[in-house]
N, C-alpha and C positions, 0 to 999 in steps of 0.2 A: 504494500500500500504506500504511495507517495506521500511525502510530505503535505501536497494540498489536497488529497483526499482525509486525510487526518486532523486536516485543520477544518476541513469543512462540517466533517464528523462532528468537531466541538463544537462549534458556531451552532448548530442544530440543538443544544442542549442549554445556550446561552440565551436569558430573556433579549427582547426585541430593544433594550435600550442597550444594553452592551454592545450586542450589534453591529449597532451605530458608532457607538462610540470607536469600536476595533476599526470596522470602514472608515471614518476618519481619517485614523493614524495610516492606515496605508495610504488615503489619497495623499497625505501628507507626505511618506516615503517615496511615492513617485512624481509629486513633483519637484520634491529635492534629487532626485536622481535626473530630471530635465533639466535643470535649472543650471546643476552645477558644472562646471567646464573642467577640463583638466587646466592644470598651470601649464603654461607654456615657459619653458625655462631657454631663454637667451642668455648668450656672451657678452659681456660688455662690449668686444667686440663688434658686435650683432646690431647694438643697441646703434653704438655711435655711427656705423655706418647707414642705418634709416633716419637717423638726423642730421647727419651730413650733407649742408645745403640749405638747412632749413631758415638759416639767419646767414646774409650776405656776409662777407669777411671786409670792414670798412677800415678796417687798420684800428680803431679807438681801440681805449684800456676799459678796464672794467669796471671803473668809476666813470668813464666819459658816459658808458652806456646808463651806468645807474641814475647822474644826474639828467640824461635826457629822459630818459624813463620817470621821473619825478618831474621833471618840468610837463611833460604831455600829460600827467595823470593830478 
């Protein structure tokens, strides 16, 4: 007998609010099994090459950039 023959087995012996309450918690388990993604684990490598380009190279320092950044904002 499988597994979800045996659990079905029980359900049959559980009043009509239990039930529910077990249906529930599985919907609950499926859609945390949709929901969640695996990590995608990158290289730093990886990383700076898909941002590479993203901000022009204008020659400034890193203060030149942070006070334009505070003047426009």
């Amino acid at each position: 007998m499988s597994t979800l023959e045996k659990t079905i087995d029980m359900l049959h012996d559980l009043p009509e609010n239990q039930v529910e309450v077990i249906y529930s918690f599985v919907q609950f388990l499926r859609f945390q099994q949709k929901t969640e993604k695996p990590a995608v684990k990158e290289s730093l490598d990886d990383i700076f090459k898909n941002i590479v380009g993203v901000l022009p190279d204008t020659g400034k320092t890193l203060e030149e950039y942070r006070e334009e950044w505070i003047r426009e904002n």
